[in-house]
LONUTI-210299 format. One line per field, with one value per residue: residue in three letters; chain; x, y, z of N, C-alpha, C in turn. Coordinates in nm, 3 decimals, always signed. Example, Ala and Ser with C-alpha at 12.3 -4.5 7.8 and 13.67 -1.06 7.14 Angstrom:
// residues 2
code = ALA, SER
unit = A, A
n_xx = +1.319, +1.285
n_yy = -0.569, -0.225
n_zz = +0.780, +0.708
ca_xx = +1.230, +1.367
ca_yy = -0.450, -0.106
ca_zz = +0.780, +0.714
c_xx = +1.320, +1.290
c_yy = -0.330, +0.003
c_zz = +0.780, +0.787
This chain:
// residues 177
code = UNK, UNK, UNK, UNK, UNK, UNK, UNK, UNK, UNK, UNK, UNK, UNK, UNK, UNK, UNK, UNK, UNK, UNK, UNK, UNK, UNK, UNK, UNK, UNK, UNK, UNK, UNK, UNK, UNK, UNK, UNK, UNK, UNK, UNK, UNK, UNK, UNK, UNK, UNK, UNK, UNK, UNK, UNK, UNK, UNK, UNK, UNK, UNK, UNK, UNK, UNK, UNK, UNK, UNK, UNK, UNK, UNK, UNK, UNK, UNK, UNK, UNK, UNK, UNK, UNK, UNK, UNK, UNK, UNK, UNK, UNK, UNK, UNK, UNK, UNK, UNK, UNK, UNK, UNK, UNK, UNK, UNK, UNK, UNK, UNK, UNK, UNK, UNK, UNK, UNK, UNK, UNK, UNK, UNK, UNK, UNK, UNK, UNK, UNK, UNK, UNK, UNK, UNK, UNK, UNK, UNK, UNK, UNK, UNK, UNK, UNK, UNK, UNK, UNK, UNK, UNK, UNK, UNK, UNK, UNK, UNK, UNK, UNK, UNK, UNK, UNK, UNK, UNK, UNK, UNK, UNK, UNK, UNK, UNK, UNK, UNK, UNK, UNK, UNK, UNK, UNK, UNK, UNK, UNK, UNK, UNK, UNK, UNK, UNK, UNK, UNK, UNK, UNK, UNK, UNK, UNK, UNK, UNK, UNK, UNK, UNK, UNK, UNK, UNK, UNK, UNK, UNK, UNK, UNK, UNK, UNK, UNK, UNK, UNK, UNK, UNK, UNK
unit = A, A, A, A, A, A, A, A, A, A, A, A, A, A, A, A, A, A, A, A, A, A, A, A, A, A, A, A, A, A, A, A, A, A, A, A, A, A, A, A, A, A, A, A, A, A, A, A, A, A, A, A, A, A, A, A, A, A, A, A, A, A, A, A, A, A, A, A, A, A, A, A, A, A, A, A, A, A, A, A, A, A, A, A, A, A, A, A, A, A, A, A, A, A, A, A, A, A, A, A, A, A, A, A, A, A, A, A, A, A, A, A, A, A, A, A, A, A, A, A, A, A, A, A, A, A, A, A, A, A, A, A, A, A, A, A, A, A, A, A, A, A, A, A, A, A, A, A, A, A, A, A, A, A, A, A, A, A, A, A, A, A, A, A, A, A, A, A, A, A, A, A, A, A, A, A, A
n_xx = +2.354, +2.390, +2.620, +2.649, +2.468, +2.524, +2.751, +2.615, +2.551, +2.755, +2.923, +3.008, +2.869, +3.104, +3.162, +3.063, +2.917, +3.063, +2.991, +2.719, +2.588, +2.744, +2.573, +2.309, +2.312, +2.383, +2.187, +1.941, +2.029, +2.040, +1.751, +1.581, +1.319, +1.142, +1.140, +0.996, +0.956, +1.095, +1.357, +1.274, +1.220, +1.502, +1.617, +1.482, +1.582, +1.859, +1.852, +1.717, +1.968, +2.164, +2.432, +2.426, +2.589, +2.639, +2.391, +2.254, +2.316, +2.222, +1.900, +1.857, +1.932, +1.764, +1.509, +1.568, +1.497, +1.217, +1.135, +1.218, +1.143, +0.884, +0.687, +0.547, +0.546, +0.574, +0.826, +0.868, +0.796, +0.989, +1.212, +1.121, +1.115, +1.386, +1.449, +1.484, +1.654, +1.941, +2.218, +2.286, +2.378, +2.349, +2.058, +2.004, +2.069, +1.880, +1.650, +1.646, +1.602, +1.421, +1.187, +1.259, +1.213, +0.920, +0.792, +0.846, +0.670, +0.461, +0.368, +0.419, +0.273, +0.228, +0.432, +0.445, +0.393, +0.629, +0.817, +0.767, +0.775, +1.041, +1.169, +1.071, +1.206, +1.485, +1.843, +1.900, +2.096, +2.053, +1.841, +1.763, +1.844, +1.622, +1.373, +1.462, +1.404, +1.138, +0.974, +1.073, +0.950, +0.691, +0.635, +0.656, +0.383, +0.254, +0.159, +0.180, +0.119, +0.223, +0.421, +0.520, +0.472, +0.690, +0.928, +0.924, +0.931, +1.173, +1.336, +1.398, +1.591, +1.834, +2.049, +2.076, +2.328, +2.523, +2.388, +2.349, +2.285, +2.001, +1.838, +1.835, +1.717, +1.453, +1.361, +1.394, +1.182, +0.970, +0.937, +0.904, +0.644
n_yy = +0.057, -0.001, -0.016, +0.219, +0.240, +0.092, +0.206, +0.473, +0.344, +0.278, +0.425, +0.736, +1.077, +1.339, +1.178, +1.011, +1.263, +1.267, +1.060, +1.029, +1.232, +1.173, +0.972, +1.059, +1.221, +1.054, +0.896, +1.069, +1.133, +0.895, +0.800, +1.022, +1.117, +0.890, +0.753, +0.883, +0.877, +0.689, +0.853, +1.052, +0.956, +0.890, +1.137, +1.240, +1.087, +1.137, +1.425, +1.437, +1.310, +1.496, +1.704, +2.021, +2.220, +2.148, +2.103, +2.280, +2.252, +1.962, +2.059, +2.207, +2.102, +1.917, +2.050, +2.119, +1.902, +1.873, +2.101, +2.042, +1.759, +1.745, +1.860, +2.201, +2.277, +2.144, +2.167, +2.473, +2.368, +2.252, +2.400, +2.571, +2.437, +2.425, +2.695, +2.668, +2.456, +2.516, +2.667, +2.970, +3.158, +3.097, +3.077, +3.335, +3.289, +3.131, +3.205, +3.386, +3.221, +3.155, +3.294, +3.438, +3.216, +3.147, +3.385, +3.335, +3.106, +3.158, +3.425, +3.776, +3.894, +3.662, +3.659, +3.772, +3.665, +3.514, +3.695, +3.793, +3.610, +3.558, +3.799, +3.755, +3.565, +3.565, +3.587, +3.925, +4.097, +3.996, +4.095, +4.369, +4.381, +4.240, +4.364, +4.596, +4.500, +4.343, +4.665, +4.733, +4.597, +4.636, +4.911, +4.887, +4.747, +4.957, +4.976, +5.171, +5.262, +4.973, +4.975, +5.153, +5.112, +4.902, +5.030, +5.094, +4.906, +4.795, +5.031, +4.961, +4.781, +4.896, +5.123, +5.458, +5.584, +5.394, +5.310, +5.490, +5.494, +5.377, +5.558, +5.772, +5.643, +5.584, +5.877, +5.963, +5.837, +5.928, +6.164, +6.159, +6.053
n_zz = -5.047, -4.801, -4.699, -4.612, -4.484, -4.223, -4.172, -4.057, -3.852, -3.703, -3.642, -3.432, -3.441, -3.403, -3.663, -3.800, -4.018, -4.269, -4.390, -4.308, -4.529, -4.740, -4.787, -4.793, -5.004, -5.225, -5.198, -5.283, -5.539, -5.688, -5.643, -5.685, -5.572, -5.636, -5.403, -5.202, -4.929, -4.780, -4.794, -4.711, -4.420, -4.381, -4.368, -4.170, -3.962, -3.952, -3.863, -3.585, -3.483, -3.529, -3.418, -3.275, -3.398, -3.667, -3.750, -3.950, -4.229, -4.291, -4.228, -4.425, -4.620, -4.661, -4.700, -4.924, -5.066, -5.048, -5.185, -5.377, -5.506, -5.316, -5.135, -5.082, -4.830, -4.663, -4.697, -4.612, -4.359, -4.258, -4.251, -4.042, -3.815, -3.826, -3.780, -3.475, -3.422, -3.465, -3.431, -3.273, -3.349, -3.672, -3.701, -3.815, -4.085, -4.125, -4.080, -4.266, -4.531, -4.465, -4.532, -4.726, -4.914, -4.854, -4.945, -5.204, -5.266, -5.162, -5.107, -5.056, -4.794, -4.629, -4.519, -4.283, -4.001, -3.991, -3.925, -3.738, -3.592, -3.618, -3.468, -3.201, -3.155, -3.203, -3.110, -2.922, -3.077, -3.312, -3.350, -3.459, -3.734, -3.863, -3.793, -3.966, -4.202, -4.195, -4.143, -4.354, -4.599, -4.492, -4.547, -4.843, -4.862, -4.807, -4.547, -4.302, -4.029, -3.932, -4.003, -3.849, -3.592, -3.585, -3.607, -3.350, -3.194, -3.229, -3.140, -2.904, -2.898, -2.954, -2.893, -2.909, -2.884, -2.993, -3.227, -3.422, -3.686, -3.683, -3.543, -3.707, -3.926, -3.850, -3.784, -4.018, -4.191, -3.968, -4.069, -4.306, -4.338
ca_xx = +2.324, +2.388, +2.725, +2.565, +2.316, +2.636, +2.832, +2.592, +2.499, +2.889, +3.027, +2.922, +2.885, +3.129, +3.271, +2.978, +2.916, +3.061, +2.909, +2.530, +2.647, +2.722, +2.416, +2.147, +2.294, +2.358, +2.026, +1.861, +2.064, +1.990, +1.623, +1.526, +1.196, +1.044, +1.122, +1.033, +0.920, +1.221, +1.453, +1.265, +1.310, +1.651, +1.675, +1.460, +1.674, +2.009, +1.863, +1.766, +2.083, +2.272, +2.477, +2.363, +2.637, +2.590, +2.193, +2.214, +2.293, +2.117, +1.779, +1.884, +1.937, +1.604, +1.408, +1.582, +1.448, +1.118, +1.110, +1.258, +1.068, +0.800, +0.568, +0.600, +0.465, +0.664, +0.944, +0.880, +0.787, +1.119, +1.298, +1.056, +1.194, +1.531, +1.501, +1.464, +1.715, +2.016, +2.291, +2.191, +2.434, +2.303, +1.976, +1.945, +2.014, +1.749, +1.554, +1.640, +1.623, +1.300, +1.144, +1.323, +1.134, +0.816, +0.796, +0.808, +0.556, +0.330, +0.383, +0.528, +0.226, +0.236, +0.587, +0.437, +0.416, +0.750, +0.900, +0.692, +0.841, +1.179, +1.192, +1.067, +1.318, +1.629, +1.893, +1.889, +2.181, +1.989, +1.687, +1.767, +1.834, +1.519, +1.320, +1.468, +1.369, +0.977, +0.947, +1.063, +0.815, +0.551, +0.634, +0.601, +0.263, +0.145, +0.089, +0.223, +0.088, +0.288, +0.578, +0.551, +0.515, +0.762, +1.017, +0.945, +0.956, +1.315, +1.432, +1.428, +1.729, +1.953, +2.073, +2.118, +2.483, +2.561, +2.366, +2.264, +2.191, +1.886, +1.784, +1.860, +1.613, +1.335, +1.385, +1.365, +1.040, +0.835, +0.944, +0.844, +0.525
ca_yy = +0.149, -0.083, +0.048, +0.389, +0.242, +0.059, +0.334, +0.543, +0.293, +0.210, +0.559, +0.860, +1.237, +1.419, +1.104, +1.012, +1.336, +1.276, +0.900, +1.136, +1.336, +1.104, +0.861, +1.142, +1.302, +0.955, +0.835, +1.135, +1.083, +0.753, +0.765, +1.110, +1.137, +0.837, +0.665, +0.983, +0.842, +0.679, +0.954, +1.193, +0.898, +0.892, +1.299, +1.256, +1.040, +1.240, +1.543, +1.393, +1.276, +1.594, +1.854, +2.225, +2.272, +2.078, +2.093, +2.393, +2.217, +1.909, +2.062, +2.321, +1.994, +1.845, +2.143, +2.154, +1.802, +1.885, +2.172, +1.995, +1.658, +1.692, +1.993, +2.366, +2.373, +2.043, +2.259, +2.547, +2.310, +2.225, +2.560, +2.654, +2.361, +2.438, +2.781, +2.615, +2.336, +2.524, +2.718, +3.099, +3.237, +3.004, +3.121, +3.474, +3.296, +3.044, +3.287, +3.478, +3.184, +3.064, +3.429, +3.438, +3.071, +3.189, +3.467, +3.318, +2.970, +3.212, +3.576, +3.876, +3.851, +3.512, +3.693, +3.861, +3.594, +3.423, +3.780, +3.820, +3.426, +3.573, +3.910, +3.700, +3.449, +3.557, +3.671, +4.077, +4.146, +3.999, +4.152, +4.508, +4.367, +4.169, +4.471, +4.659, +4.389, +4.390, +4.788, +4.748, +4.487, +4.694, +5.059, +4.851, +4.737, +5.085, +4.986, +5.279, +5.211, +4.859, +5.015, +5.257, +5.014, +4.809, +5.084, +5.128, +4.801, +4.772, +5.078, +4.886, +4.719, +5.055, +5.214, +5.618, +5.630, +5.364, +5.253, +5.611, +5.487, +5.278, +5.621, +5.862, +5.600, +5.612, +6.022, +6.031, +5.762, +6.024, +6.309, +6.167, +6.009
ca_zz = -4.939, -4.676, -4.575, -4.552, -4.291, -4.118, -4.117, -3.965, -3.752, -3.606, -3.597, -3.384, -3.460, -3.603, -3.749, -3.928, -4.045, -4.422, -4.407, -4.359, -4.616, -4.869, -4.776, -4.832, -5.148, -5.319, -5.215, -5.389, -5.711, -5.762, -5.670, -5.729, -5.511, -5.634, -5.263, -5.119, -4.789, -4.725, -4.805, -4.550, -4.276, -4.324, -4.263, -3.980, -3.845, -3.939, -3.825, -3.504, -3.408, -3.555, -3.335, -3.307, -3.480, -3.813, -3.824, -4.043, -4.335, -4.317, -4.237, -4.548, -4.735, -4.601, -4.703, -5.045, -5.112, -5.060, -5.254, -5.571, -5.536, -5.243, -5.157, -5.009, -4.717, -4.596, -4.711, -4.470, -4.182, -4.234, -4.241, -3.941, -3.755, -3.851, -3.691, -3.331, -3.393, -3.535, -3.312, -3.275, -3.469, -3.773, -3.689, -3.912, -4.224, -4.167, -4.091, -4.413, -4.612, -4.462, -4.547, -4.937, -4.983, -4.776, -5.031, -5.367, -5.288, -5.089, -5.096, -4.923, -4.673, -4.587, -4.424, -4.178, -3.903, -4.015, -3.894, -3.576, -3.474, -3.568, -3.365, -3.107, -3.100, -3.245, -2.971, -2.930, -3.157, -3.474, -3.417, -3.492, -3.868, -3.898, -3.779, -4.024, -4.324, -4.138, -4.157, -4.524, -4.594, -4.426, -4.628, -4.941, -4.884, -4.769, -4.381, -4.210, -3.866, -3.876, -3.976, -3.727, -3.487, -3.618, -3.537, -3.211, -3.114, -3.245, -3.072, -2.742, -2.894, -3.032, -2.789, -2.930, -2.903, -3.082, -3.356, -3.461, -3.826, -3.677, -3.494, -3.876, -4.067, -3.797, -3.798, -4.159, -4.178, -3.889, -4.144, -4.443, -4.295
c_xx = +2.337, +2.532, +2.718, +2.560, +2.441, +2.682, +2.779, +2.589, +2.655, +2.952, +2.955, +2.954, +3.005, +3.173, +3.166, +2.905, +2.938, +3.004, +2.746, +2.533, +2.590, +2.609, +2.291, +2.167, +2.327, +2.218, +1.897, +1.887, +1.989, +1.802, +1.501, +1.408, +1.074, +1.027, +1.118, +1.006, +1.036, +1.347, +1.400, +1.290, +1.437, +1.673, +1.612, +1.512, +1.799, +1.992, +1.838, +1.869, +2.199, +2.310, +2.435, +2.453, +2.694, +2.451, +2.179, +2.201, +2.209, +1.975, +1.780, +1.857, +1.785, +1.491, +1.397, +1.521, +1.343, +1.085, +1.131, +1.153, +0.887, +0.714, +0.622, +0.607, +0.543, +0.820, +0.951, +0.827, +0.912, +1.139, +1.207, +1.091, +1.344, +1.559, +1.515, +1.576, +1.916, +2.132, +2.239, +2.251, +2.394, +2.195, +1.915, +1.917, +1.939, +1.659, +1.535, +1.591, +1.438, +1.172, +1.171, +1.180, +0.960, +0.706, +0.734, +0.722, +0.428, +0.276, +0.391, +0.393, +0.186, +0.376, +0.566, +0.461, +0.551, +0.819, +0.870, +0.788, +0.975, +1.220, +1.180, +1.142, +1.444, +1.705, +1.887, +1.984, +2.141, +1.862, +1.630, +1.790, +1.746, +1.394, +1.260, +1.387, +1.210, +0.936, +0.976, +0.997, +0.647, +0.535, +0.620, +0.475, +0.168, +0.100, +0.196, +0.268, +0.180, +0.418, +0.639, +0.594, +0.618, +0.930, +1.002, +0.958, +1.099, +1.387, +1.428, +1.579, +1.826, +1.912, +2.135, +2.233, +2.588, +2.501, +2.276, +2.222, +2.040, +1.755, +1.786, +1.716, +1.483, +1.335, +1.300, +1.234, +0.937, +0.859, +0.860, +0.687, +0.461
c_yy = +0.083, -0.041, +0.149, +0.315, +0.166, +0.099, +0.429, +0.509, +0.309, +0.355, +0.694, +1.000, +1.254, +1.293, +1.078, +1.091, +1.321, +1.130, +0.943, +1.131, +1.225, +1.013, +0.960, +1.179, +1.188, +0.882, +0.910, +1.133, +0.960, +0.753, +0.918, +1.089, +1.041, +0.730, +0.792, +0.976, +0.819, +0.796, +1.081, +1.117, +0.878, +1.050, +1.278, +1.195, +1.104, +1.371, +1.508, +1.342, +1.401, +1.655, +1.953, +2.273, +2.224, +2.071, +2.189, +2.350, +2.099, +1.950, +2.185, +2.201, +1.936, +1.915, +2.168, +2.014, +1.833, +1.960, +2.121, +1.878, +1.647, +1.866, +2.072, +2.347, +2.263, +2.129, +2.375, +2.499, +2.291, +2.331, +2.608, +2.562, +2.367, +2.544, +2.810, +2.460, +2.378, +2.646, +2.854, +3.183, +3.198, +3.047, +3.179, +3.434, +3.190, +3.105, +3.338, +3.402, +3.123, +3.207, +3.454, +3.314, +3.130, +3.279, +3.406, +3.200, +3.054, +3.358, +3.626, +3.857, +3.751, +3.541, +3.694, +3.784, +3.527, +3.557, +3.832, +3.683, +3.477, +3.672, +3.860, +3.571, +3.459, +3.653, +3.853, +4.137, +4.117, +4.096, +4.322, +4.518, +4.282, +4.281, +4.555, +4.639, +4.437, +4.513, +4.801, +4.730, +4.594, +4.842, +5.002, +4.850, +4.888, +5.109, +5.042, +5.262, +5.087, +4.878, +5.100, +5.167, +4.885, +4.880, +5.091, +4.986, +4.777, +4.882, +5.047, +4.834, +4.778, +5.127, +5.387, +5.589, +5.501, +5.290, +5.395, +5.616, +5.437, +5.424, +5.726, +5.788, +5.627, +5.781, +6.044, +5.948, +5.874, +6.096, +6.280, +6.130, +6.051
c_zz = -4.802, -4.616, -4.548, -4.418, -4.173, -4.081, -3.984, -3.871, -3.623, -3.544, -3.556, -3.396, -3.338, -3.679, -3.836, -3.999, -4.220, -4.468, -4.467, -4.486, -4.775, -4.912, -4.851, -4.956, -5.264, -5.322, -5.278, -5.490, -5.750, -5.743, -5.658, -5.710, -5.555, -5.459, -5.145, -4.951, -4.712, -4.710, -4.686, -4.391, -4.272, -4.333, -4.185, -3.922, -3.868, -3.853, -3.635, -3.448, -3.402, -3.442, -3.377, -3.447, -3.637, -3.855, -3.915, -4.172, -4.357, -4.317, -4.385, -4.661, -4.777, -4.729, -4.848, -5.112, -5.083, -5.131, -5.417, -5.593, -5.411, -5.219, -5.100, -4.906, -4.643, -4.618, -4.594, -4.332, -4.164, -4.164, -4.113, -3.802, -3.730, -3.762, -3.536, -3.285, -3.450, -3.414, -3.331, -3.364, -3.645, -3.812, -3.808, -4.028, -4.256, -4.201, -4.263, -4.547, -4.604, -4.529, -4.709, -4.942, -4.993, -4.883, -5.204, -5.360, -5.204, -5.056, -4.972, -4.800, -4.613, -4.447, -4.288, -4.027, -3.910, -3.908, -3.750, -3.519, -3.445, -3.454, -3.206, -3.044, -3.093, -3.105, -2.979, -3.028, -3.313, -3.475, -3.479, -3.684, -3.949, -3.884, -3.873, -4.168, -4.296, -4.170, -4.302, -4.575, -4.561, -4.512, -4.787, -4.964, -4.805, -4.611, -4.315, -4.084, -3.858, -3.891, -3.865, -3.613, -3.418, -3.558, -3.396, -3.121, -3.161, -3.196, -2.878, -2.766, -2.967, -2.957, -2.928, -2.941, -2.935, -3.214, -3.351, -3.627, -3.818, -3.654, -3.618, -3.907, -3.986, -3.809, -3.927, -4.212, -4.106, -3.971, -4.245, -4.454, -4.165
């Protein structure tokens, strides 16, 4: 592992990009989470140094090593880190992925704040399909009122004349409820 750590050391993003690469996913083969300390300081130092536009997968990678060998909840610090370190377009399917995970180590209302951070962060063009997810979420568990509210705070960002499917499902939600 020492021309890993040279590599990284000599050559600078993107070039050491498949050097990372190969460093982190041979250093989890071979020692499969019994050096798990070490293996998270060398992603915190990859991910610190990464570009916007490569952090998606390492902190994906990150997050997936904790989940296989290290605990949950270090797992979604990750992924909750990730969704503040990753380019914006990248964003949604952190989001999505941090919300899937979120889900099955802690259940659907554990969501609820994951989806409040996103609406509130993600640029205006995602948030009309995170909204939508939230108000789903919310007619499952029976809370009306949050779905209600859930629409109306997403028609700030659907405009009538052109996203008139956003303005149909709210329609047919006041009808049916």
């Amino acid at each position: 592992f020492k021309v890993y750590e040279r590599g990284v050391n000599i050559f600078n993003w993107p070039y050491s990009l498949d050097i990372w690469l190969r460093y982190l996913v041979k250093f989890v083969e071979r020692y499969q989470g019994t050096k798990l300390e070490r293996v998270r300081d060398l992603f915190e130092q990859a991910v610190e140094e990464v570009p916007l536009s490569f952090a998606k997968l390492f902190y994906i990678k990150y997050a997936q090593l904790e989940e296989q060998y290290g605990l949950a909840r270090h797992a979604m610090a990750i992924y909750d880190r990730a969704t503040c370190a990753v380019v914006d377009d990248d964003t949604p399917l952190i989001y999505k992925i941090y919300l899937h995970k979120s889900t099955v180590y802690f259940g659907v209302t554990r969501t609820r704040e994951i989806y409040e951070s996103a609406i509130s962060s993600l640029p205006d063009k995602f948030v009309k399909d995170i909204c939508l997810q939230y108000a789903n979420l919310e007619l499952q568990l029976s809370e009306i009122d949050r779905a209600r509210a859930i629409y109306t705070h997403c028609s700030q960002y659907c405009d009538p004349r052109i996203d008139s499917s956003f303005w149909k499902l709210w329609h047919e939600f006041e009808v049916q409820y």
